[in-house]
C-alpha positions in Angstrom: 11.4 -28.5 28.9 15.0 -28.7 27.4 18.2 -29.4 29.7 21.1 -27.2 28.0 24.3 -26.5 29.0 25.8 -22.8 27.3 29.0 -22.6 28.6 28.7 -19.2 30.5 27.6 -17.9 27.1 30.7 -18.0 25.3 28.6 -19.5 22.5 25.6 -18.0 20.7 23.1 -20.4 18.4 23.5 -19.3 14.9 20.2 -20.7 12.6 20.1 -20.1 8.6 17.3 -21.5 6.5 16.1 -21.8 3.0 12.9 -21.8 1.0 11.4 -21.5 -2.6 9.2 -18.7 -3.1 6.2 -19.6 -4.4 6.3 -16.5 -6.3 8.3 -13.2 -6.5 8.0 -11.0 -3.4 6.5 -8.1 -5.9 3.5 -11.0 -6.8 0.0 -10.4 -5.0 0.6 -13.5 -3.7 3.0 -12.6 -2.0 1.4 -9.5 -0.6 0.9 -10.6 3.0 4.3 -12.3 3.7 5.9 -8.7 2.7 4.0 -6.7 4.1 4.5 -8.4 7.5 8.4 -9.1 6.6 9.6 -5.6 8.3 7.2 -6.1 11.5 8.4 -9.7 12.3 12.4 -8.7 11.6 11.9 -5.8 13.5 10.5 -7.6 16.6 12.7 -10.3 16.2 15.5 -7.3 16.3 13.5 -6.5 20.2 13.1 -10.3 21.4 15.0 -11.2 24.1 18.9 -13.1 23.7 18.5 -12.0 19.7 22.2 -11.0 18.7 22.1 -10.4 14.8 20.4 -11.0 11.4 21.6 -11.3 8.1 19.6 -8.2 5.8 20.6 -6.4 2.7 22.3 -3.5 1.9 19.1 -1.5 3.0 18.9 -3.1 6.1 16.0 -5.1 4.6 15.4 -8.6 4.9 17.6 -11.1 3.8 14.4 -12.2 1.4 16.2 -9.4 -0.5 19.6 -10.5 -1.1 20.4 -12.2 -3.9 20.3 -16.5 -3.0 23.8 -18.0 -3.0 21.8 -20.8 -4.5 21.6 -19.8 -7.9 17.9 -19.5 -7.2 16.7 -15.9 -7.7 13.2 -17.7 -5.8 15.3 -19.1 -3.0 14.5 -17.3 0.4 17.4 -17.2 2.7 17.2 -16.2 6.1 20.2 -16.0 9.2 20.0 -15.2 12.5 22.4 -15.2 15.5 20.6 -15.8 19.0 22.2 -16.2 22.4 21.1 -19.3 22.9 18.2 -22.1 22.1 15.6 -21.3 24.4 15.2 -17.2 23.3 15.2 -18.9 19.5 12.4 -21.0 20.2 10.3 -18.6 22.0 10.4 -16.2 19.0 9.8 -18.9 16.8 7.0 -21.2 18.4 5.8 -18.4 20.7 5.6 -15.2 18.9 4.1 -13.5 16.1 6.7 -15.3 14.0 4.5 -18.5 14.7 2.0 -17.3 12.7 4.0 -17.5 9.1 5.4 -20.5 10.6 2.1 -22.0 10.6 1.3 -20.9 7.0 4.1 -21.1 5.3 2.7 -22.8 2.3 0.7 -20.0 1.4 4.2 -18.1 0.6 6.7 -21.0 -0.2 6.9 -24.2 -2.5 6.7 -27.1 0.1 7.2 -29.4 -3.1 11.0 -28.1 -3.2 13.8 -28.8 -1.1 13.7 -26.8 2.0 16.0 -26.4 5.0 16.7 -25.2 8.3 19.8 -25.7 10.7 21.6 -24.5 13.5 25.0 -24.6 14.5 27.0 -23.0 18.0 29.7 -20.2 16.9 31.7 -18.4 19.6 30.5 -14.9 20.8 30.9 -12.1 18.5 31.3 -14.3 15.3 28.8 -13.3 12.1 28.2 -16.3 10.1 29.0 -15.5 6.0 26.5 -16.9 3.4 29.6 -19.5 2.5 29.5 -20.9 6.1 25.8 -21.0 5.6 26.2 -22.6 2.3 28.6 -25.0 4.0 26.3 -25.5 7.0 23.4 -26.4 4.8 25.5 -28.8 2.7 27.1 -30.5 5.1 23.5 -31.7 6.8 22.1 -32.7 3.4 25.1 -35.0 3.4 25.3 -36.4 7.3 22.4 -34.9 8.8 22.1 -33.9 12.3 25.5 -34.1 13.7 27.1 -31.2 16.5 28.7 -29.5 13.9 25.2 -28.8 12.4 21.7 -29.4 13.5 18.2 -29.0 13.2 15.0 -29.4 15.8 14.8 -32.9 14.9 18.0 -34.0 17.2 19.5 -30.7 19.3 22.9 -30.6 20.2 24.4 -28.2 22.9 28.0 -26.6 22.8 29.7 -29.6 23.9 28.3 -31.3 21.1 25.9 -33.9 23.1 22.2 -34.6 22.2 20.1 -32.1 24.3 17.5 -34.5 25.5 13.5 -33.2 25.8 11.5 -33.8 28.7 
């Protein structure tokens, strides 16, 4: 069990992570991973406390969009949820956990990969710059408030949410 503290829900948890692919999404390697992408996105869309998620011009997954990384294999992804505990429940207790659990079969664990989240007031969309910037800014200080991953949580106020 966390202890959290959302200030009346004036903030929302914004995530963003990266990955390299371990081949293109046409590969049939890849086969599984997008043929499932649409299914998971779209439930994530009907979880509870889910706000927003970065897709393409298509309304297709981010997975689509071209990687501010200069990485045409990189795999971005950006979501916007209303606050920790709905995040974590799609991720650790959904389908979602599944690719989660298998992500090796779809992404190069031997490259850099990352994932971090950050609190941004209500009704803010986080760009791919602030994500670039997000991601930077924990390679160089790790977890901090400003930026975060599970490893240390930090809620709105910018103190270490402890676990029980």
């Amino acid at each position: 069990m966390i202890s959290l503290i959302e200030n009346d829900f004036m903030f929302h948890l914004a995530q963003a992570n990266i990955a390299r692919f371990k081949a293109p999404l046409h590969h049939p390697s890849m086969k599984e991973f997008v043929n499932f992408l649409e299914p998971v996105n779209k439930f994530a869309e009907e979880s509870k406390g889910f706000v927003w998620r970065l897709t393409d011009d298509d309304n297709r997954s981010a997975s689509y969009i071209e990687s501010p990384f200069q990485d045409e294999m990189m795999a971005i992804n950006v979501s916007v949820w209303e606050n920790m505990e709905y995040f974590k429940t799609f991720v650790y207790s959904s389908v979602h956990s599944y690719f989660l659990k298998n992500k090796k079969k779809w992404f190069d664990l031997s490259k850099p990969s990352q994932f971090v989240m950050w609190w941004i007031p209500v009704g803010e969309i986080p760009t791919l710059d602030i994500v670039k910037e997000k991601l930077e800014h924990h390679v160089a200080h790790g977890d901090s408030p400003e930026v975060f991953s599970m490893r240390s949580l930090f809620d709105i106020n910018g103190k270490p949410i402890k676990t029980l």
